[in-house]
Backbone as a chain_set.jsonl record, in Angstrom:
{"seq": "XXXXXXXXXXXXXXXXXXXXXXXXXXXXXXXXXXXXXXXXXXXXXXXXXXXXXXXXXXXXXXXXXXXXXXXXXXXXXXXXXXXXXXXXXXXXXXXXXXXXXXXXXXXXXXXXXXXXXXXXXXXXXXXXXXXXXXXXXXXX", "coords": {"N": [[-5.962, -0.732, 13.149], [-3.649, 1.897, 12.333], [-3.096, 4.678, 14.402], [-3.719, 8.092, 12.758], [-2.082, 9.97, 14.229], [0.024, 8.623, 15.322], [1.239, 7.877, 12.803], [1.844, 10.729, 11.234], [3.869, 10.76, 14.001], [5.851, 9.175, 13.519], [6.751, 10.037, 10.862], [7.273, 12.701, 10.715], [9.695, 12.041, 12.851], [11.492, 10.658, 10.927], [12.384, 12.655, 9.347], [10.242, 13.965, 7.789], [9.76, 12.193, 6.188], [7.505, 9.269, 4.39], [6.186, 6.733, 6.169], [5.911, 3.081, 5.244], [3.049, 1.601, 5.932], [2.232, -1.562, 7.508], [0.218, -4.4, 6.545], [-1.794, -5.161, 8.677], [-1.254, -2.695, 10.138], [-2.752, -0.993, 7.894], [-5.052, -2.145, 7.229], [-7.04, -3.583, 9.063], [-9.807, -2.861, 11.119], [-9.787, -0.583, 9.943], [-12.588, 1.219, 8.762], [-13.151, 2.774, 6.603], [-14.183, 2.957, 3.74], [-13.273, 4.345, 1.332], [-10.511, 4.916, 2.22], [-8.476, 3.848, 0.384], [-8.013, 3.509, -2.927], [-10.518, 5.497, -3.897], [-11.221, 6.42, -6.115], [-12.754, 4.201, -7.646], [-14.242, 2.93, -5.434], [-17.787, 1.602, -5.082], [-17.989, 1.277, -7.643], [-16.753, -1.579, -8.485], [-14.611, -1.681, -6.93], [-13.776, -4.248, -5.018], [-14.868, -4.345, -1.031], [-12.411, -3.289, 1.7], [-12.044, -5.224, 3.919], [-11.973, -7.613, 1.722], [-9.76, -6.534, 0.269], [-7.681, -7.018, 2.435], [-7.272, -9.904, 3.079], [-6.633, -10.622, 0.522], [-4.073, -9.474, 0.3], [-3.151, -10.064, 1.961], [-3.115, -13.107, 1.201], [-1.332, -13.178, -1.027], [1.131, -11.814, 0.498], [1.802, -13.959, 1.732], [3.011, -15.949, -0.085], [5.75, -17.892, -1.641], [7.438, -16.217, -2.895], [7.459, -13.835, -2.398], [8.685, -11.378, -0.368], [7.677, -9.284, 1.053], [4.828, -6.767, 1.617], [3.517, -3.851, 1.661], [1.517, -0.666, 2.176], [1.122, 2.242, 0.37], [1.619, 5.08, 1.749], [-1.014, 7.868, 0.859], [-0.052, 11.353, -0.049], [-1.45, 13.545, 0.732], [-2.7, 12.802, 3.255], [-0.697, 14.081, 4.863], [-1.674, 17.026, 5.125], [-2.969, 19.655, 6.009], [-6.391, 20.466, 6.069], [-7.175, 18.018, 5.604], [-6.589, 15.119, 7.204], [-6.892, 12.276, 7.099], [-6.013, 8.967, 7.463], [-5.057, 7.928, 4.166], [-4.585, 5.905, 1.38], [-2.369, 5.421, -1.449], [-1.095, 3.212, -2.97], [-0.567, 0.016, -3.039], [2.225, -1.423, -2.086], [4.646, -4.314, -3.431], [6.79, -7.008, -2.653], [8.803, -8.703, -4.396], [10.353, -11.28, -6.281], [8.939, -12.029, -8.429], [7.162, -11.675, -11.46], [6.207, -8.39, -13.427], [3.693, -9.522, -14.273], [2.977, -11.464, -13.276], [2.132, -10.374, -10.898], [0.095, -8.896, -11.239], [-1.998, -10.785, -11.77], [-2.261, -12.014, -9.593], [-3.582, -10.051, -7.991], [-5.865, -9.607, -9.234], [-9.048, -8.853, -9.774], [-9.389, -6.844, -8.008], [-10.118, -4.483, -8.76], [-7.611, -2.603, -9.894], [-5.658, -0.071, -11.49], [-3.745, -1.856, -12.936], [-0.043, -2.898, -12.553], [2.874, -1.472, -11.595], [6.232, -0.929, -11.825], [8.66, -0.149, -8.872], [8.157, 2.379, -6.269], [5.178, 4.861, -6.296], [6.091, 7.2, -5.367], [8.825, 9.033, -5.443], [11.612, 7.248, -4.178], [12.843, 8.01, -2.102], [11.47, 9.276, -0.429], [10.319, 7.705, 1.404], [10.055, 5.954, 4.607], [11.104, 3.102, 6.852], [11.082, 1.338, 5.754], [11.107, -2.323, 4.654], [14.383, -4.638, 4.129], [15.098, -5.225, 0.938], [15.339, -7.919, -0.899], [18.06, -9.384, -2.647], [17.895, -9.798, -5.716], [14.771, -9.258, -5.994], [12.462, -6.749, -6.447], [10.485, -4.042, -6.148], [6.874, -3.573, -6.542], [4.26, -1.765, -7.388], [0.876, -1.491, -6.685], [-1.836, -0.132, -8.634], [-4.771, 2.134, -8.306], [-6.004, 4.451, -10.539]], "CA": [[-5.519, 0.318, 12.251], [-2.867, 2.778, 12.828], [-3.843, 6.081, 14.478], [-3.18, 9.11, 11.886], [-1.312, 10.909, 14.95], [1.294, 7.804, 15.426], [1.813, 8.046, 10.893], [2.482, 12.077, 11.164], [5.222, 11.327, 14.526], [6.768, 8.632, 12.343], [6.849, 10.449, 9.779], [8.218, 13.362, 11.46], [11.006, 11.353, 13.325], [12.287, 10.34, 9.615], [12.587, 13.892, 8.398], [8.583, 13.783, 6.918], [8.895, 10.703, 4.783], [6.415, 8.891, 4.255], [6.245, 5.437, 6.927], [5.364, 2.311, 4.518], [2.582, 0.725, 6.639], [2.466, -2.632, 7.208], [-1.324, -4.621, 6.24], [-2.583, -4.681, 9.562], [-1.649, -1.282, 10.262], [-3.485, 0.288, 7.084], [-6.445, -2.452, 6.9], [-7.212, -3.812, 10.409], [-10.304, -2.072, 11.789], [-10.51, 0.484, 9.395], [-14.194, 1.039, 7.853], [-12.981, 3.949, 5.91], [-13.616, 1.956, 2.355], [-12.89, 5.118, 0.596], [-9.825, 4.88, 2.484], [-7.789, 3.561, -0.472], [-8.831, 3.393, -4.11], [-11.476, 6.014, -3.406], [-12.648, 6.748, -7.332], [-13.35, 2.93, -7.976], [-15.2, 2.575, -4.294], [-18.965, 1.816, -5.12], [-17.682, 1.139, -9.047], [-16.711, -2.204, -8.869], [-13.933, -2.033, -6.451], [-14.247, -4.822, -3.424], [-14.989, -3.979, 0.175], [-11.261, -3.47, 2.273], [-11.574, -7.056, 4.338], [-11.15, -8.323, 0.217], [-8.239, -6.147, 0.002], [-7.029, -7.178, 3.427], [-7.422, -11.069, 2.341], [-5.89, -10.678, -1.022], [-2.985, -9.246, 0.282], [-2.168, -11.509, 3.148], [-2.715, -14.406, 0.596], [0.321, -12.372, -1.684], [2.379, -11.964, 1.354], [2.159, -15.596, 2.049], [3.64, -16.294, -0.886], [6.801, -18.175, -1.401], [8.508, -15.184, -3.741], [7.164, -12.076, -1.613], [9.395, -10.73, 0.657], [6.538, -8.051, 2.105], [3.94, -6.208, 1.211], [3.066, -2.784, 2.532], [0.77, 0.095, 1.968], [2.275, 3.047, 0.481], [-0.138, 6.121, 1.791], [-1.244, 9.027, -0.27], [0.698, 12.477, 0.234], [-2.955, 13.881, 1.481], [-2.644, 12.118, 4.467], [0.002, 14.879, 5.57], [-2.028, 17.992, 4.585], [-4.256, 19.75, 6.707], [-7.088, 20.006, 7.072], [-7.53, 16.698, 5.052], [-6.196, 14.316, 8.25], [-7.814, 11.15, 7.248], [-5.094, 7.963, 6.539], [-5.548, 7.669, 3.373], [-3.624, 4.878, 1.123], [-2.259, 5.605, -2.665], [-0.856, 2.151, -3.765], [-0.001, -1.077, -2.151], [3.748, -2.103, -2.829], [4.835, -5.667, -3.283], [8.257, -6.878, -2.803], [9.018, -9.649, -4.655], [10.935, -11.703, -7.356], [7.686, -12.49, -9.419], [7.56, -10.869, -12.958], [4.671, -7.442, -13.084], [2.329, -10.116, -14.714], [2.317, -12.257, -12.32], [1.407, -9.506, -9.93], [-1.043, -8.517, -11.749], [-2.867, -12.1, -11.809], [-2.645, -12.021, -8.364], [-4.346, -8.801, -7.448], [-6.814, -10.076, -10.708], [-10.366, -8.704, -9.156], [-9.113, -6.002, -7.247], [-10.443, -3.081, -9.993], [-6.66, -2.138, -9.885], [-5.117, 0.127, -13.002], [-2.418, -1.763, -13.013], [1.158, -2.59, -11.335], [3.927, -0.715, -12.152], [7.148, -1.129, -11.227], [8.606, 1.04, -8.307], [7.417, 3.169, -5.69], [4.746, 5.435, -6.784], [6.438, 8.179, -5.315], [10.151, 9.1, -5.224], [12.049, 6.21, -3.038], [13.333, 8.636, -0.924], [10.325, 9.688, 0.172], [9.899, 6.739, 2.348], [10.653, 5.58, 5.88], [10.173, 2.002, 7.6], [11.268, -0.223, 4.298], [12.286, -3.334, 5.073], [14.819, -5.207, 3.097], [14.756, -5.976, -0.468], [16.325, -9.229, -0.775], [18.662, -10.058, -3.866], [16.96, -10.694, -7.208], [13.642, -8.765, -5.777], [12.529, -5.684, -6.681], [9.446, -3.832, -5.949], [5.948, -3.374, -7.819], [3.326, -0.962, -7.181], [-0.58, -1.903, -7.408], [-2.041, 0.982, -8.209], [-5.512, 3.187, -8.856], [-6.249, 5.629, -10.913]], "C": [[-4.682, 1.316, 13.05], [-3.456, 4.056, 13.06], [-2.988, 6.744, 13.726], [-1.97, 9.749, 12.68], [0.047, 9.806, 14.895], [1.999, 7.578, 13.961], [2.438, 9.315, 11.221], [3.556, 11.869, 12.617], [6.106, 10.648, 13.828], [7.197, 9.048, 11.084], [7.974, 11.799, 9.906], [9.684, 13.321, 12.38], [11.853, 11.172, 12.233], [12.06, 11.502, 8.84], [11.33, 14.02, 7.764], [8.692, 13.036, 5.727], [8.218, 10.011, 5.19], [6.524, 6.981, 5.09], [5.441, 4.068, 5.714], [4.747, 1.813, 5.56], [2.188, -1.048, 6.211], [0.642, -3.116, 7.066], [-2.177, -4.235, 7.254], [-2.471, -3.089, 10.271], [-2.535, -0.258, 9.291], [-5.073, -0.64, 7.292], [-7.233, -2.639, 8.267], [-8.088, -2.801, 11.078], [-10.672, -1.268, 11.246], [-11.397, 0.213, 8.533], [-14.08, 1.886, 7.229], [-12.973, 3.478, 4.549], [-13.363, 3.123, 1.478], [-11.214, 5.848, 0.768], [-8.158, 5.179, 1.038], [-8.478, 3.297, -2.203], [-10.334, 4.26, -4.164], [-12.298, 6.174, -4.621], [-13.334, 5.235, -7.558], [-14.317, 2.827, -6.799], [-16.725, 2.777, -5.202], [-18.903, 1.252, -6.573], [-16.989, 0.139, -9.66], [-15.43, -2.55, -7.587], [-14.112, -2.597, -5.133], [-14.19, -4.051, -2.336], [-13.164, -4.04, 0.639], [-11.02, -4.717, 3.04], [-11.61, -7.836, 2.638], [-10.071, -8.088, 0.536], [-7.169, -7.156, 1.103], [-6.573, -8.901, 3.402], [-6.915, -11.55, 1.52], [-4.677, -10.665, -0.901], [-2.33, -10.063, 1.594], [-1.733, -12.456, 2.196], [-1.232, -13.615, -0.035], [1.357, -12.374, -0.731], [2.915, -13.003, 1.71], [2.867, -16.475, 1.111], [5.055, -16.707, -1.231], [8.304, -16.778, -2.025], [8.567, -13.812, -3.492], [7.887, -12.273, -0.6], [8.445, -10.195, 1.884], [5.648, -7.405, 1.229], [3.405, -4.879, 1.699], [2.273, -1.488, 1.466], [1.616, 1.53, 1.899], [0.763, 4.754, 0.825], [0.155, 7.601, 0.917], [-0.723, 10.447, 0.659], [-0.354, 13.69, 1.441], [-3.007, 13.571, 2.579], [-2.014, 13.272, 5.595], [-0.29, 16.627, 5.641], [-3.294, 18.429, 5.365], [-5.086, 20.823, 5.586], [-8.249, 18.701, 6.697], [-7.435, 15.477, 6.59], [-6.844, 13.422, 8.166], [-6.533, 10.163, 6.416], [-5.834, 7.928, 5.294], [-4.254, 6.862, 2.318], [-3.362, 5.285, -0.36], [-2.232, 4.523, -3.527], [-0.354, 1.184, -2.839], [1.575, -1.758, -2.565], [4.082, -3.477, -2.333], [6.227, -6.122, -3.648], [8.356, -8.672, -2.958], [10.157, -10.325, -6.276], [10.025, -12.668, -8.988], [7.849, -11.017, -10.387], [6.007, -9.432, -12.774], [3.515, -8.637, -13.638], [2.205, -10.725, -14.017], [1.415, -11.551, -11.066], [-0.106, -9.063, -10.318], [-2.33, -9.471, -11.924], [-2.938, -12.054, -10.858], [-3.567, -11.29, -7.526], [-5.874, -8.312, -8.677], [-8.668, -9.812, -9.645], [-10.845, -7.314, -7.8], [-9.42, -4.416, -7.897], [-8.723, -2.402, -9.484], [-6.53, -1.704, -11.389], [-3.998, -0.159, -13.508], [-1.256, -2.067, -12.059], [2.478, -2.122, -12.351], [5.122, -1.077, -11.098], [8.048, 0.118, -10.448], [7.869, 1.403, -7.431], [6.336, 4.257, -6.549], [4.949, 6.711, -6.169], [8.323, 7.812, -5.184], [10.965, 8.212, -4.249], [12.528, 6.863, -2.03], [12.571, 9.493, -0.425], [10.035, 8.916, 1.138], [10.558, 6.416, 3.532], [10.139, 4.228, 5.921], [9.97, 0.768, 6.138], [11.827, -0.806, 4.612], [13.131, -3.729, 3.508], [14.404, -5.51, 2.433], [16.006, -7.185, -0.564], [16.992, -9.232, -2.059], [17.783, -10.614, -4.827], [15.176, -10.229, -6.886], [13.386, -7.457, -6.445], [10.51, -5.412, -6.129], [8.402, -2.991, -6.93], [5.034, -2.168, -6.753], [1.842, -0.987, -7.694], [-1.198, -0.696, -7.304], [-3.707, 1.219, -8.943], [-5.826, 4.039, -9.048], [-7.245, 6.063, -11.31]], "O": [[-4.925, 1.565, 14.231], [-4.189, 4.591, 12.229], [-1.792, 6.452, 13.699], [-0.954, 10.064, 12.06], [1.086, 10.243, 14.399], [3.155, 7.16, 13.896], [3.625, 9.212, 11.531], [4.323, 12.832, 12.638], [7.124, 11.219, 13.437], [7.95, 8.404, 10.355], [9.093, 11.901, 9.401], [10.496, 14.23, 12.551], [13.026, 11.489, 12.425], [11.567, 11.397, 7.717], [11.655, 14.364, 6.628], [8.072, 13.101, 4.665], [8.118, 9.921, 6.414], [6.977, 6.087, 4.375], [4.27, 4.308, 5.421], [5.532, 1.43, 6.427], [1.963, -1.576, 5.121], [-0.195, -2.292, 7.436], [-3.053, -3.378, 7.146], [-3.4, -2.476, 10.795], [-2.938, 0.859, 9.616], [-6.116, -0.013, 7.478], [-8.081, -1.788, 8.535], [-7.51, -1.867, 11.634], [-11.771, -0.812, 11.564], [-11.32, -0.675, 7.684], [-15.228, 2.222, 6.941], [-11.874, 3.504, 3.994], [-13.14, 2.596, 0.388], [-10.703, 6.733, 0.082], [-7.328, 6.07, 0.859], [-9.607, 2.816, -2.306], [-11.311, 3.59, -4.499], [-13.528, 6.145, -4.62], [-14.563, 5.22, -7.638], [-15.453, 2.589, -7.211], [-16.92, 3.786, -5.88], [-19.933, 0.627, -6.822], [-16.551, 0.259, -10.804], [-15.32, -3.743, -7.303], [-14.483, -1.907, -4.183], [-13.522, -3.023, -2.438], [-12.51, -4.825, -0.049], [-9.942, -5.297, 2.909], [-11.025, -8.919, 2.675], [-9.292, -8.917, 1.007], [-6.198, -7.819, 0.741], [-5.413, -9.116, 3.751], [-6.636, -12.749, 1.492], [-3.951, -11.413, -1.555], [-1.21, -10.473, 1.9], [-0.554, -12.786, 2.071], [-0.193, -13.582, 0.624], [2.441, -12.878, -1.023], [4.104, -13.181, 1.979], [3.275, -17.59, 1.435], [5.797, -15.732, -1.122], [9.477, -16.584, -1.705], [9.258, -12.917, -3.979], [7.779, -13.292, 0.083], [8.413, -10.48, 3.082], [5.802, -7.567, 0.018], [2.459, -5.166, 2.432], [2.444, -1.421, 0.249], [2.401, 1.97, 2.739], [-0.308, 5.142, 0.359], [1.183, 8.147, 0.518], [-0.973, 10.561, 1.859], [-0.062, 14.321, 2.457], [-3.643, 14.446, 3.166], [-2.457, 13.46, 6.728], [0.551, 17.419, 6.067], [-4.362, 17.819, 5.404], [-4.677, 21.59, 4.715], [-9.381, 18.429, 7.095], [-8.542, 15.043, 6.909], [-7.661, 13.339, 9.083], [-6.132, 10.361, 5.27], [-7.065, 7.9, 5.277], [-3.083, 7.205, 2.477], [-4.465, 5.64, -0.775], [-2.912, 4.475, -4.552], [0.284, 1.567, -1.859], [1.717, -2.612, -3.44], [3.904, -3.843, -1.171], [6.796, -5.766, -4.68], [8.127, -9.563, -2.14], [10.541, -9.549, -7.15], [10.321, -13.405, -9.929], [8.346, -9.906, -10.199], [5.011, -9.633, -12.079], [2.361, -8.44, -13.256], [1.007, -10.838, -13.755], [0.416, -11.979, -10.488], [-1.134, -8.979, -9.648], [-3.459, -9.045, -12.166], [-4.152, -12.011, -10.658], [-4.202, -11.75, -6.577], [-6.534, -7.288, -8.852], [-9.194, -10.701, -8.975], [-11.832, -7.002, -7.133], [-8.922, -3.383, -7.449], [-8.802, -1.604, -8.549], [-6.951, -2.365, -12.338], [-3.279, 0.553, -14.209], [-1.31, -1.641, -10.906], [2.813, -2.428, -13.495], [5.003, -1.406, -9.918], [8.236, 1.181, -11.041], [6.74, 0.917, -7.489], [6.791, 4.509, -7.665], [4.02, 7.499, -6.349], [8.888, 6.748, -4.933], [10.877, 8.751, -3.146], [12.652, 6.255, -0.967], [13.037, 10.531, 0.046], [9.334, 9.482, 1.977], [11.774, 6.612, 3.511], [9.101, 3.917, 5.338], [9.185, -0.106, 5.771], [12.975, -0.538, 4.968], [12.846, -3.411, 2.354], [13.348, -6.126, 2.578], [17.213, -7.163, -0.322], [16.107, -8.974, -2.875], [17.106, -11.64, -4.756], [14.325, -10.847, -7.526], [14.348, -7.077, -7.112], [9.64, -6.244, -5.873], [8.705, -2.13, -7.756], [5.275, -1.899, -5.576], [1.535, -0.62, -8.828], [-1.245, -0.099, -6.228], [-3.96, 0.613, -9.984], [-6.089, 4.81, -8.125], [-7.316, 7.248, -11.636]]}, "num_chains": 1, "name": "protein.A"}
Protein backbone atom coordinates (compact mmCIF):
# COMPACT_ATOMS: atom_id res chain seq x y z
CA UNK A 1 0.00 0.00 0.00
CA UNK A 2 0.97 3.45 -0.77
CA UNK A 3 2.17 5.64 2.11
CA UNK A 4 -0.40 8.71 2.62
CA UNK A 5 2.87 11.04 2.66
CA UNK A 6 4.06 9.75 -1.02
CA UNK A 7 -0.27 10.49 -2.27
CA UNK A 8 -0.11 14.25 -0.64
CA UNK A 9 3.78 14.86 -2.60
CA UNK A 10 2.14 13.51 -5.74
CA UNK A 11 -0.46 15.25 -5.39
CA UNK A 12 1.29 18.34 -4.64
CA UNK A 13 3.81 17.99 -7.61
CA UNK A 14 0.51 18.02 -9.97
CA UNK A 15 -0.83 21.27 -8.60
CA UNK A 16 -3.10 19.16 -5.66
CA UNK A 17 -4.93 16.83 -7.98
CA UNK A 18 -5.85 14.02 -7.00
CA UNK A 19 -3.07 10.85 -8.12
CA UNK A 20 -5.41 7.87 -9.53
CA UNK A 21 -3.83 4.94 -7.63
CA UNK A 22 -3.09 2.00 -9.18
CA UNK A 23 -4.70 -1.63 -7.30
CA UNK A 24 -1.72 -2.54 -5.61
CA UNK A 25 -1.04 0.80 -4.45
CA UNK A 26 -4.62 1.35 -2.77
CA UNK A 27 -5.25 -2.52 -1.80
CA UNK A 28 -1.90 -4.29 -1.16
CA UNK A 29 -1.30 -4.52 2.59
CA UNK A 30 -3.83 -2.31 3.61
CA UNK A 31 -6.14 -3.69 6.62
CA UNK A 32 -7.96 -0.47 6.75
CA UNK A 33 -11.44 -2.28 5.49
CA UNK A 34 -13.20 0.89 6.19
CA UNK A 35 -10.70 2.19 3.92
CA UNK A 36 -13.09 2.31 0.94
CA UNK A 37 -16.85 1.84 0.95
CA UNK A 38 -16.87 2.63 4.66
CA UNK A 39 -20.99 2.87 5.20
CA UNK A 40 -21.53 -0.70 3.63
CA UNK A 41 -18.30 -2.20 5.74
CA UNK A 42 -19.84 -4.77 8.27
CA UNK A 43 -23.37 -4.44 6.05
CA UNK A 44 -22.79 -6.77 3.52
CA UNK A 45 -19.86 -5.31 1.82
CA UNK A 46 -16.80 -8.02 1.24
CA UNK A 47 -13.50 -7.91 3.05
CA UNK A 48 -10.71 -5.64 0.67
CA UNK A 49 -8.54 -8.97 -0.52
CA UNK A 50 -12.40 -9.58 -2.40
CA UNK A 51 -12.13 -6.19 -3.70
CA UNK A 52 -8.48 -6.63 -4.53
CA UNK A 53 -9.39 -10.07 -6.47
CA UNK A 54 -12.38 -8.74 -8.23
CA UNK A 55 -10.59 -6.07 -9.60
CA UNK A 56 -7.48 -7.73 -10.87
CA UNK A 57 -9.91 -10.33 -12.47
CA UNK A 58 -11.63 -6.87 -14.38
CA UNK A 59 -8.26 -5.62 -15.23
CA UNK A 60 -7.41 -8.86 -16.82
CA UNK A 61 -9.93 -8.50 -19.02
CA UNK A 62 -9.66 -8.40 -22.72
CA UNK A 63 -11.77 -4.83 -23.04
CA UNK A 64 -10.16 -3.02 -19.86
CA UNK A 65 -7.56 -0.84 -20.52
CA UNK A 66 -6.90 -0.16 -16.45
CA UNK A 67 -8.43 0.09 -13.53
CA UNK A 68 -7.52 2.46 -10.73
CA UNK A 69 -8.72 3.73 -7.44
CA UNK A 70 -10.04 7.11 -7.44
CA UNK A 71 -9.45 8.37 -3.56
CA UNK A 72 -11.86 10.38 -1.55
CA UNK A 73 -11.18 14.30 -1.23
CA UNK A 74 -10.80 13.50 2.78
CA UNK A 75 -7.72 11.99 2.22
CA UNK A 76 -6.26 15.65 1.71
CA UNK A 77 -7.83 17.29 4.82
CA UNK A 78 -6.32 17.48 8.02
CA UNK A 79 -6.57 16.19 10.57
CA UNK A 80 -8.43 13.27 8.78
CA UNK A 81 -4.89 11.76 7.09
CA UNK A 82 -6.01 8.28 6.55
CA UNK A 83 -5.95 7.05 2.48
CA UNK A 84 -9.12 6.75 2.05
CA UNK A 85 -10.75 5.53 -1.47
CA UNK A 86 -14.21 7.08 -3.00
CA UNK A 87 -14.78 4.96 -6.21
CA UNK A 88 -12.84 2.57 -8.27
CA UNK A 89 -12.66 3.71 -12.05
CA UNK A 90 -12.66 1.29 -14.91
CA UNK A 91 -11.41 2.03 -18.27
CA UNK A 92 -12.89 0.19 -20.74
CA UNK A 93 -15.01 -0.38 -23.96
CA UNK A 94 -17.65 -2.64 -22.12
CA UNK A 95 -21.23 -1.12 -21.90
CA UNK A 96 -22.16 0.28 -17.74
CA UNK A 97 -24.07 -3.13 -17.56
CA UNK A 98 -21.61 -5.09 -18.18
CA UNK A 99 -19.63 -3.38 -15.48
CA UNK A 100 -21.97 -3.72 -13.32
CA UNK A 101 -22.19 -7.72 -13.71
CA UNK A 102 -18.79 -7.74 -13.14
CA UNK A 103 -18.44 -5.95 -9.85
CA UNK A 104 -22.06 -8.14 -9.16
CA UNK A 105 -21.36 -8.93 -5.19
CA UNK A 106 -19.40 -6.10 -4.40
CA UNK A 107 -22.54 -4.15 -2.34
CA UNK A 108 -21.70 -1.37 -4.94
CA UNK A 109 -24.56 1.55 -5.67
CA UNK A 110 -23.90 1.36 -8.90
CA UNK A 111 -21.47 2.44 -11.93
CA UNK A 112 -21.81 5.54 -13.40
CA UNK A 113 -20.21 6.83 -16.08
CA UNK A 114 -17.19 9.26 -15.54
CA UNK A 115 -15.01 10.29 -12.90
CA UNK A 116 -16.77 10.87 -9.73
CA UNK A 117 -15.15 14.00 -9.38
CA UNK A 118 -14.34 16.73 -11.94
CA UNK A 119 -11.64 15.14 -14.57
CA UNK A 120 -9.46 17.75 -13.91
CA UNK A 121 -9.07 17.00 -10.65
CA UNK A 122 -6.86 14.14 -11.40
CA UNK A 123 -3.19 13.35 -11.90
CA UNK A 124 -1.39 9.96 -13.02
CA UNK A 125 -4.25 8.84 -15.78
CA UNK A 126 -3.10 6.69 -18.10
CA UNK A 127 -4.39 6.55 -21.58
CA UNK A 128 -7.84 6.08 -22.67
CA UNK A 129 -7.62 4.16 -25.74
CA UNK A 130 -10.10 4.87 -28.75
CA UNK A 131 -13.68 3.63 -28.37
CA UNK A 132 -13.08 3.44 -24.32
CA UNK A 133 -14.38 5.52 -21.97
CA UNK A 134 -14.42 5.43 -18.30
CA UNK A 135 -17.00 4.09 -15.57
CA UNK A 136 -17.06 4.72 -12.00
CA UNK A 137 -18.04 1.88 -9.32
CA UNK A 138 -19.30 3.61 -6.77
CA UNK A 139 -20.78 3.69 -2.88
CA UNK A 140 -23.09 5.50 -1.41
Amino acid sequence: MIELTEVRRRAAAAEDRFPLLTLAEFFEGNTVQDSIAPNEWGYGRPPLADFLARFREIEARPEVAWVRVQIHEETFEEPFGVLSGEAVALCTTASAEECEAWTSGLDSTGVNEGYVYPDDWFTDVPEIPAGARVYSVIWD
